[in-house]
Biopython code that builds the backbone (N, CA, C, O; Angstrom):
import numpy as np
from Bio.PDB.StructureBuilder import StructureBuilder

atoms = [
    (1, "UNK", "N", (5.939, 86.768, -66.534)),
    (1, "UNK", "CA", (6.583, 85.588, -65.990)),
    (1, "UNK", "C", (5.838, 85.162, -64.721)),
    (1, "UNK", "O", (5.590, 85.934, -63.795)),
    (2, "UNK", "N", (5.538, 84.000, -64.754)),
    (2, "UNK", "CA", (4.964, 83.442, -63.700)),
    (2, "UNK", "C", (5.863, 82.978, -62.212)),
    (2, "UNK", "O", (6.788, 82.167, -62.166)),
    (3, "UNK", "N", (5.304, 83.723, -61.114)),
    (3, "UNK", "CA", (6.529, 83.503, -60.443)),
    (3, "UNK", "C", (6.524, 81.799, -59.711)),
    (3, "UNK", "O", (5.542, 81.122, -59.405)),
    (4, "UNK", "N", (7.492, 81.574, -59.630)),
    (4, "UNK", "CA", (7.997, 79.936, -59.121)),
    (4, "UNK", "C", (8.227, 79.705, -57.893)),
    (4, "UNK", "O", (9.031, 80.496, -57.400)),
    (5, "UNK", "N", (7.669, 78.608, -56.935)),
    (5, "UNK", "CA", (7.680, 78.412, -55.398)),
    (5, "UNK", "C", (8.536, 77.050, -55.490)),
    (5, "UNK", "O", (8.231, 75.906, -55.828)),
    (6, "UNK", "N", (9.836, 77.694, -55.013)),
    (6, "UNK", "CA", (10.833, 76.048, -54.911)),
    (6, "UNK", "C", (10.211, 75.554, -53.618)),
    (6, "UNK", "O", (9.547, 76.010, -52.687)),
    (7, "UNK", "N", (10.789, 74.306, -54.039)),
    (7, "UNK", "CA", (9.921, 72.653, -52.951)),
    (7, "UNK", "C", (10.736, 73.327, -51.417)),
    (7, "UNK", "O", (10.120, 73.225, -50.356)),
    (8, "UNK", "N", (12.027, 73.946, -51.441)),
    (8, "UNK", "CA", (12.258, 74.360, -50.433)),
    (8, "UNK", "C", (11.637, 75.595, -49.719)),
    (8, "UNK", "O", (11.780, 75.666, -48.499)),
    (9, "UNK", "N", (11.035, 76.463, -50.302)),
    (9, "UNK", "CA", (10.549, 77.224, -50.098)),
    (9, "UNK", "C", (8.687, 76.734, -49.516)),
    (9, "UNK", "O", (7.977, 77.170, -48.610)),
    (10, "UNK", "N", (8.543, 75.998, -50.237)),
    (10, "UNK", "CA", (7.243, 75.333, -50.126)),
    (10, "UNK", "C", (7.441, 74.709, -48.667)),
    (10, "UNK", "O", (6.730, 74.877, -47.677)),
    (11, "UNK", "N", (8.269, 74.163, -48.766)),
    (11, "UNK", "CA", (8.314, 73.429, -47.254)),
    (11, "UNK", "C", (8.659, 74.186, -46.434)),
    (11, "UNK", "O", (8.651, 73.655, -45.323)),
    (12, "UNK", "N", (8.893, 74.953, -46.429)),
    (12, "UNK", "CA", (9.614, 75.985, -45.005)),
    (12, "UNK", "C", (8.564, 77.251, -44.646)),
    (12, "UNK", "O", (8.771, 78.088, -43.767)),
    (13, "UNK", "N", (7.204, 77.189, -45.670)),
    (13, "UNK", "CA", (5.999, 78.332, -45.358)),
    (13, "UNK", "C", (5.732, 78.100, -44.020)),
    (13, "UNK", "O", (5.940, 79.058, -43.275)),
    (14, "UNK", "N", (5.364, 77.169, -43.568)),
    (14, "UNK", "CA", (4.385, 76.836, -41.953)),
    (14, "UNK", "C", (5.586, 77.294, -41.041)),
    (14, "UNK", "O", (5.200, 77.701, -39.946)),
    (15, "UNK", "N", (7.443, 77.337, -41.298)),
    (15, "UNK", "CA", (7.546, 77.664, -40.104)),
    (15, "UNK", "C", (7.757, 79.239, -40.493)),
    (15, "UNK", "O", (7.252, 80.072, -39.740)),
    (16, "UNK", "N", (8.553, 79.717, -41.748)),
    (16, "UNK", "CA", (8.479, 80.682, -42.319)),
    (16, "UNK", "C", (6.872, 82.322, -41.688)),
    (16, "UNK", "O", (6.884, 83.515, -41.384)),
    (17, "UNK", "N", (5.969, 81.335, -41.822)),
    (17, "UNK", "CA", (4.688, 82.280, -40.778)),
    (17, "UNK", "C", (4.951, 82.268, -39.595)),
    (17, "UNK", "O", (5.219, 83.276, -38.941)),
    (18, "UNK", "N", (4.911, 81.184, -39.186)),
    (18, "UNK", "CA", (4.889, 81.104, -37.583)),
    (18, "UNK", "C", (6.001, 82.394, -36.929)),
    (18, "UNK", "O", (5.664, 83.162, -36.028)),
    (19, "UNK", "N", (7.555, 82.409, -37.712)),
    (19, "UNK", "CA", (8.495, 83.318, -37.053)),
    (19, "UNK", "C", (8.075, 84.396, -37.628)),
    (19, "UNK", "O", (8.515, 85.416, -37.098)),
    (20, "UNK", "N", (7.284, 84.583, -38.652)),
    (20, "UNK", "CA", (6.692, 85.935, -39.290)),
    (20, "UNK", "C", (5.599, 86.696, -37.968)),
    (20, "UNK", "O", (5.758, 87.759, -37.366)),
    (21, "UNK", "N", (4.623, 85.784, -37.864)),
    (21, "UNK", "CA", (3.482, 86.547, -36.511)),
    (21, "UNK", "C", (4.517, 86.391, -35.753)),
    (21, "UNK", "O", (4.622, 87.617, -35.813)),
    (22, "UNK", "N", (5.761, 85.947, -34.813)),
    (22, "UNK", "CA", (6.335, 85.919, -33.705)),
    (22, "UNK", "C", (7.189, 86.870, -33.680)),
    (22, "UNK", "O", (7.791, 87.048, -32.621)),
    (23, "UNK", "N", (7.567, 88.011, -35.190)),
    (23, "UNK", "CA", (8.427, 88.885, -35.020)),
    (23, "UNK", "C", (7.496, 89.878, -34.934)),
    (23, "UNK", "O", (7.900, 90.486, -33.943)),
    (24, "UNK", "N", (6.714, 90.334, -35.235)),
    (24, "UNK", "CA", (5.387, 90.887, -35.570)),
    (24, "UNK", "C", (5.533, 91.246, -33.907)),
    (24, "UNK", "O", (6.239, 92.097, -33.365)),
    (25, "UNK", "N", (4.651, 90.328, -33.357)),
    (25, "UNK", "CA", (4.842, 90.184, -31.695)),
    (25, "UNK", "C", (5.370, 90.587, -31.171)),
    (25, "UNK", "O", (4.924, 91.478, -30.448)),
    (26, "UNK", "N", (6.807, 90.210, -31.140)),
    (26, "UNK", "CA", (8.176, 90.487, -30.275)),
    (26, "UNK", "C", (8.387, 92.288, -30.226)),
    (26, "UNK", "O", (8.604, 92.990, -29.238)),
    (27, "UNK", "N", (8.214, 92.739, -31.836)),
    (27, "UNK", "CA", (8.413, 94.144, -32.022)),
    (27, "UNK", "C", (7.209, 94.833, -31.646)),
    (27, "UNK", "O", (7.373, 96.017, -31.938)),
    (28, "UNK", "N", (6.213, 94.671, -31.197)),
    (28, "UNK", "CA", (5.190, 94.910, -30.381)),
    (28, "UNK", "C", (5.529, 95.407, -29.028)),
    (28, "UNK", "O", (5.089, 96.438, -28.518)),
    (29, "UNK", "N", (6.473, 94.448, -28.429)),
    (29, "UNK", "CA", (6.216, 94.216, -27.122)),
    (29, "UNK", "C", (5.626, 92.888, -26.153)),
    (29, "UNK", "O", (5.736, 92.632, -24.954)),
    (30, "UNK", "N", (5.033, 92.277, -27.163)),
    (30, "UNK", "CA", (3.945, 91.184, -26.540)),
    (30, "UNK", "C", (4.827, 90.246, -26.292)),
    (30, "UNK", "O", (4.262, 89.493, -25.499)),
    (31, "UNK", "N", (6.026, 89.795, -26.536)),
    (31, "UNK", "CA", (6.636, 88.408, -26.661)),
    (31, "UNK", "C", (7.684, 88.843, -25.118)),
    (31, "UNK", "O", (8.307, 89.899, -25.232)),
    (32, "UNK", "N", (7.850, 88.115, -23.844)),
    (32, "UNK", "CA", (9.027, 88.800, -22.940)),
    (32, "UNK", "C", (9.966, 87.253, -23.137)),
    (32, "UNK", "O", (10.924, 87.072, -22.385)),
    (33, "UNK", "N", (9.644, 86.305, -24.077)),
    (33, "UNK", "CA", (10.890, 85.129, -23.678)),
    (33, "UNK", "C", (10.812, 84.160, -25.229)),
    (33, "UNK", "O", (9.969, 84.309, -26.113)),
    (34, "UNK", "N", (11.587, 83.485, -25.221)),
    (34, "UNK", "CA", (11.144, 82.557, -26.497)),
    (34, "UNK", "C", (12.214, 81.756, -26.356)),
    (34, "UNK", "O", (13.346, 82.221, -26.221)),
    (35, "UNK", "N", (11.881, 80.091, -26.379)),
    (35, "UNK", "CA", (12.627, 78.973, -26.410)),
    (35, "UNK", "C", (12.777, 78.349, -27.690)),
    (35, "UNK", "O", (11.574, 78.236, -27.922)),
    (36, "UNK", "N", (13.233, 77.944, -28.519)),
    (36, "UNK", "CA", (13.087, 77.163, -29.494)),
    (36, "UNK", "C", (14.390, 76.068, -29.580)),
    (36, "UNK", "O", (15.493, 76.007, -29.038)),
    (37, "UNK", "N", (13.791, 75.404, -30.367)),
    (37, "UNK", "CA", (14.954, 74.246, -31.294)),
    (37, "UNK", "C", (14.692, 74.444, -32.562)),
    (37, "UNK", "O", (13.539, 74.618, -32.958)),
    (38, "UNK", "N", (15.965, 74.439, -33.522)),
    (38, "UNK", "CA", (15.509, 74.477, -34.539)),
    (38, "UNK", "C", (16.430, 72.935, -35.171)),
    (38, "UNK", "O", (17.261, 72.314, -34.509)),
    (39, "UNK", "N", (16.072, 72.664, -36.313)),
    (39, "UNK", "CA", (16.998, 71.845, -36.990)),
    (39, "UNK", "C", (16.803, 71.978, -38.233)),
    (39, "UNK", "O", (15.723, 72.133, -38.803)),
    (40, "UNK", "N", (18.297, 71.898, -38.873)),
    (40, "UNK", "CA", (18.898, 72.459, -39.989)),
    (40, "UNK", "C", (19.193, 71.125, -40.894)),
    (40, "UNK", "O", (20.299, 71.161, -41.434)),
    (41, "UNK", "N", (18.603, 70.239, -41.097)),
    (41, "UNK", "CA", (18.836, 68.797, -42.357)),
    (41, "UNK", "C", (19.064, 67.734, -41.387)),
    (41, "UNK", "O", (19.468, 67.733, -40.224)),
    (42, "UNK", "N", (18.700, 66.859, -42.174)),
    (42, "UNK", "CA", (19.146, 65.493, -41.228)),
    (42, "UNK", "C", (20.429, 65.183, -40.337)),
    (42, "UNK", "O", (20.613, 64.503, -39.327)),
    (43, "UNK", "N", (21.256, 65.996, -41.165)),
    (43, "UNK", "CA", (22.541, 64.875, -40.514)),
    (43, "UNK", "C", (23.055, 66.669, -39.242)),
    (43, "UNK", "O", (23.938, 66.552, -38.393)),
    (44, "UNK", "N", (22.666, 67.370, -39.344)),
    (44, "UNK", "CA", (23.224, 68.457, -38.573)),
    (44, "UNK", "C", (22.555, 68.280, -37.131)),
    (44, "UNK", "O", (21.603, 67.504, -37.050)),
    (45, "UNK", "N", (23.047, 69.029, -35.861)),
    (45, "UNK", "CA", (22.853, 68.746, -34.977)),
    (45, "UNK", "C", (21.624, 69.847, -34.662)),
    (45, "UNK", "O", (21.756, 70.928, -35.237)),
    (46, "UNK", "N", (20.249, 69.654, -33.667)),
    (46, "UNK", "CA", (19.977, 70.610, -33.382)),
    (46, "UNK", "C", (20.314, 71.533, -32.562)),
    (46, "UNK", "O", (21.085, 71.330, -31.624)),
    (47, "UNK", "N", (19.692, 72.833, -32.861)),
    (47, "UNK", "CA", (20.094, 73.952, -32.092)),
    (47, "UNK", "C", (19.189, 74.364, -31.189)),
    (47, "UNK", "O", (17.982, 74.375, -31.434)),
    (48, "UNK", "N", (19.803, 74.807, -29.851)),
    (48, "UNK", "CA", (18.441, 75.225, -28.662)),
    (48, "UNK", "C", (19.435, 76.544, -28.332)),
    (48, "UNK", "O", (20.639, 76.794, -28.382)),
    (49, "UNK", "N", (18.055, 77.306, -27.923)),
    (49, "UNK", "CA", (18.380, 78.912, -27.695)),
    (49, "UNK", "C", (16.713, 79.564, -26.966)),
    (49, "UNK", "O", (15.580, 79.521, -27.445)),
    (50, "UNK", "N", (17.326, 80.243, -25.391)),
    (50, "UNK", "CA", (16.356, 80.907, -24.859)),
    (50, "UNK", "C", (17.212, 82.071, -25.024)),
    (50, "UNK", "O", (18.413, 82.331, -25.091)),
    (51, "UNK", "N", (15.507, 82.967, -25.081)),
    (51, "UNK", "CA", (16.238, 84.691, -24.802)),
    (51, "UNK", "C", (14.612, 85.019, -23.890)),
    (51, "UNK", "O", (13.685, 84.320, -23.481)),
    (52, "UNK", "N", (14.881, 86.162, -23.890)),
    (52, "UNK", "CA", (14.238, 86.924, -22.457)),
    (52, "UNK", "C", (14.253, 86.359, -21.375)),
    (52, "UNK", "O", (15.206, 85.750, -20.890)),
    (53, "UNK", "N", (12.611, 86.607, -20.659)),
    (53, "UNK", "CA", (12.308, 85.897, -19.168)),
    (53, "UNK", "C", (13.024, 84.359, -19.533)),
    (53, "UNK", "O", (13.738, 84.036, -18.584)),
    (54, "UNK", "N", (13.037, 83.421, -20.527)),
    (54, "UNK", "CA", (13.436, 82.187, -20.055)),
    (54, "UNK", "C", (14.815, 82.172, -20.122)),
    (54, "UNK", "O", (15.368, 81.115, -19.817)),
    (55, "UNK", "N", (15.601, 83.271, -20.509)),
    (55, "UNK", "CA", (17.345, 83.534, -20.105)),
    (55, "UNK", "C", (17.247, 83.406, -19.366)),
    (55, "UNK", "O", (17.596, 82.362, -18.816)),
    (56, "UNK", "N", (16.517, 84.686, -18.602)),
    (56, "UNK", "CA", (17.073, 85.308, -17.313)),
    (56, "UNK", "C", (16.418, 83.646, -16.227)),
    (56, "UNK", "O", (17.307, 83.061, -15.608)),
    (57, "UNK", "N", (15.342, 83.222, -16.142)),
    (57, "UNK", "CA", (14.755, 82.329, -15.199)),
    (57, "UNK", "C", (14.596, 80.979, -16.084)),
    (57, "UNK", "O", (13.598, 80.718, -16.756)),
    (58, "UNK", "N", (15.739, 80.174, -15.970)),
    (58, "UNK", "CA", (15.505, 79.082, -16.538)),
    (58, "UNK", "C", (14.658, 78.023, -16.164)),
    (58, "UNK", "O", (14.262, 77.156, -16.942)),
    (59, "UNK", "N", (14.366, 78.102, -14.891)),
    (59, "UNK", "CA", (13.457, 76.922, -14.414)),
    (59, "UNK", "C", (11.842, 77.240, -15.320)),
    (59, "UNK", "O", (10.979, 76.370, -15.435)),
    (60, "UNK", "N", (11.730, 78.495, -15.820)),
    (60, "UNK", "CA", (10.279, 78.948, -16.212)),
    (60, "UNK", "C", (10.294, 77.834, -17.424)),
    (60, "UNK", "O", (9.309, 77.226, -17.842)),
    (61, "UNK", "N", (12.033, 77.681, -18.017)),
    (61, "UNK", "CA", (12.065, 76.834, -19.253)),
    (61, "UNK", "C", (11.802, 75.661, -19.249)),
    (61, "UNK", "O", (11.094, 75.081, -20.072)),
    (62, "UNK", "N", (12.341, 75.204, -18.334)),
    (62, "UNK", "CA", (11.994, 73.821, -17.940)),
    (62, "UNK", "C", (10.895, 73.324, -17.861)),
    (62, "UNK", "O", (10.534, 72.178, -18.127)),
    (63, "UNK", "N", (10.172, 74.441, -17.381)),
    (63, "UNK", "CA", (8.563, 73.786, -16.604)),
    (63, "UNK", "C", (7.945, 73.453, -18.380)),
    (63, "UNK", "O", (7.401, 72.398, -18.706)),
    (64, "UNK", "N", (8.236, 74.774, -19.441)),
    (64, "UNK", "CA", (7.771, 75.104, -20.706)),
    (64, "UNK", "C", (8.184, 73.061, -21.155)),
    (64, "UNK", "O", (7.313, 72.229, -21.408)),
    (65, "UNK", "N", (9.512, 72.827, -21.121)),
    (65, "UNK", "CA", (9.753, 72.245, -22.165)),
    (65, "UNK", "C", (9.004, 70.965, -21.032)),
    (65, "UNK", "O", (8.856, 70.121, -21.916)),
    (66, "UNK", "N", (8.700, 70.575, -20.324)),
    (66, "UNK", "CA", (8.095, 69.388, -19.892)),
    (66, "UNK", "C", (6.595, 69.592, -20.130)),
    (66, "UNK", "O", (5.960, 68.730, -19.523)),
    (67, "UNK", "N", (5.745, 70.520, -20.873)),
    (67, "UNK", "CA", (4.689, 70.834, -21.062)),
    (67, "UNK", "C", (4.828, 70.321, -22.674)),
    (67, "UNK", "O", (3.966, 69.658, -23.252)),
    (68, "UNK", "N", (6.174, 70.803, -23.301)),
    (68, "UNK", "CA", (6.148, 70.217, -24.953)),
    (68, "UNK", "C", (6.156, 68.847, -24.631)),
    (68, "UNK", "O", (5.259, 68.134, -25.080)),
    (69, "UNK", "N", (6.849, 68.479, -24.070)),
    (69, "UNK", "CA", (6.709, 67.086, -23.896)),
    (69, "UNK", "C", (5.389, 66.446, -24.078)),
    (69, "UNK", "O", (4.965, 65.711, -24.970)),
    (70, "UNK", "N", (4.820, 66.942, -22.941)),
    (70, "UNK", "CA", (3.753, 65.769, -23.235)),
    (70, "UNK", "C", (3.048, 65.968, -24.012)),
    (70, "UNK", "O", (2.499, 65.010, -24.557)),
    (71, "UNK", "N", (2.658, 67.713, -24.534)),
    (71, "UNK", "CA", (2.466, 67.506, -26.190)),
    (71, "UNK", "C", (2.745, 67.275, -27.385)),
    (71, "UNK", "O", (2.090, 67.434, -28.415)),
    (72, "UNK", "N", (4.024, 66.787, -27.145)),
    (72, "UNK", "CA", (4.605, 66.132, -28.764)),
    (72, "UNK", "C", (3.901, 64.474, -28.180)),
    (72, "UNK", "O", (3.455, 63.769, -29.085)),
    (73, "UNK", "N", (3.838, 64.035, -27.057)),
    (73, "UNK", "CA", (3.857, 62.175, -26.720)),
    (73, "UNK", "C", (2.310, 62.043, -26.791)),
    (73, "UNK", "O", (1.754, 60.979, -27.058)),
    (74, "UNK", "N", (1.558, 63.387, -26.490)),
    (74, "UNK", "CA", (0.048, 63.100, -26.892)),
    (74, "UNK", "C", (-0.127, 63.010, -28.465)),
    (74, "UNK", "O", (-0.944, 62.254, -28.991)),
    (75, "UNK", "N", (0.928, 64.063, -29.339)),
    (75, "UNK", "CA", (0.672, 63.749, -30.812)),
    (75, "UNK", "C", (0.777, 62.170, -31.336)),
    (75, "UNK", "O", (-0.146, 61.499, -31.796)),
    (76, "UNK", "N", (2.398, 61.698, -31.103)),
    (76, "UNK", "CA", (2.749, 60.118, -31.372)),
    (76, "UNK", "C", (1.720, 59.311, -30.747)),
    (76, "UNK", "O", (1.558, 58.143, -31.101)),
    (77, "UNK", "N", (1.139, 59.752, -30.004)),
    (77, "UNK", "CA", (-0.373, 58.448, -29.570)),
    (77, "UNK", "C", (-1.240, 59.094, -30.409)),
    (77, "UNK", "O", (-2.048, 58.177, -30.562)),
    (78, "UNK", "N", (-1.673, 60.012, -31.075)),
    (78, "UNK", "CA", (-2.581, 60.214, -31.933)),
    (78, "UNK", "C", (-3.453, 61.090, -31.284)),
    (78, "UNK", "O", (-4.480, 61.388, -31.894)),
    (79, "UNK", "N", (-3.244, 61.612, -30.069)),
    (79, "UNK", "CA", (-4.481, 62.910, -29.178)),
    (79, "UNK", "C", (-4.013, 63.942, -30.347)),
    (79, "UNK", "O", (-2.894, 63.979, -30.858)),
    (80, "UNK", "N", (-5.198, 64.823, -30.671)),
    (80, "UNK", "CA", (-5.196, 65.543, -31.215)),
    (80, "UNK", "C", (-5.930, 67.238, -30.632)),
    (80, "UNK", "O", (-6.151, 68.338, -31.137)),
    (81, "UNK", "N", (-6.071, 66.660, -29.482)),
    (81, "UNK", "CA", (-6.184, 67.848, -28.301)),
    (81, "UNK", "C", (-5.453, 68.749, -28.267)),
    (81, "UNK", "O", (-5.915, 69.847, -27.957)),
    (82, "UNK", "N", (-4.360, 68.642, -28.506)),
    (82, "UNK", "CA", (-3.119, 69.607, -28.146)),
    (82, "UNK", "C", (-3.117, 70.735, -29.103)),
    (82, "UNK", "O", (-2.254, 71.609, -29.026)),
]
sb = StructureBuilder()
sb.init_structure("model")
sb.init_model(0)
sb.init_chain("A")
sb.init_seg("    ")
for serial, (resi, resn, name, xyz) in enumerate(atoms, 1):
    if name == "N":
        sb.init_residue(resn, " ", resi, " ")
    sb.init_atom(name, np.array(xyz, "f"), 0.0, 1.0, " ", f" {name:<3s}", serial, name[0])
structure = sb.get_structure()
């Protein structure tokens, strides 16, 4: 039997790796903080969640998420620097 990759599954590989090397990491040792958003379908709300150093020192988060910033606003102009 040939095995089968649902379209949901297909779509969820790129972040599916990404939290794969980041657990990898974390159980290492290498990871001390992690911010994310995630979102769960169109109509649901997103979710934000720090743990480690950016629990404990939120301003470290802040500084982080004004750095996404201007790399998500360099993507929508088309810089591809980031």
């Amino acid at each position: 039997m040939t095995p089968v990759t649902t379209l949901a599954e297909w779509k969820a590989k790129p972040t599916v790796d990404v939290l794969r090397a980041l657990l990898e990491k974390a159980e290492r040792g290498e990871i001390s903080g992690l911010l994310y958003v995630t979102k769960e379908g169109r109509r649901r709300p997103q979710r934000i969640g720090l743990t480690g150093d950016y629990r404990d020192d939120p301003i470290q988060a802040l500084a982080v998420t004004e750095r996404v910033r201007h790399v998500v606003n360099g993507m929508i102009d088309g810089n591809t620097d980031n």
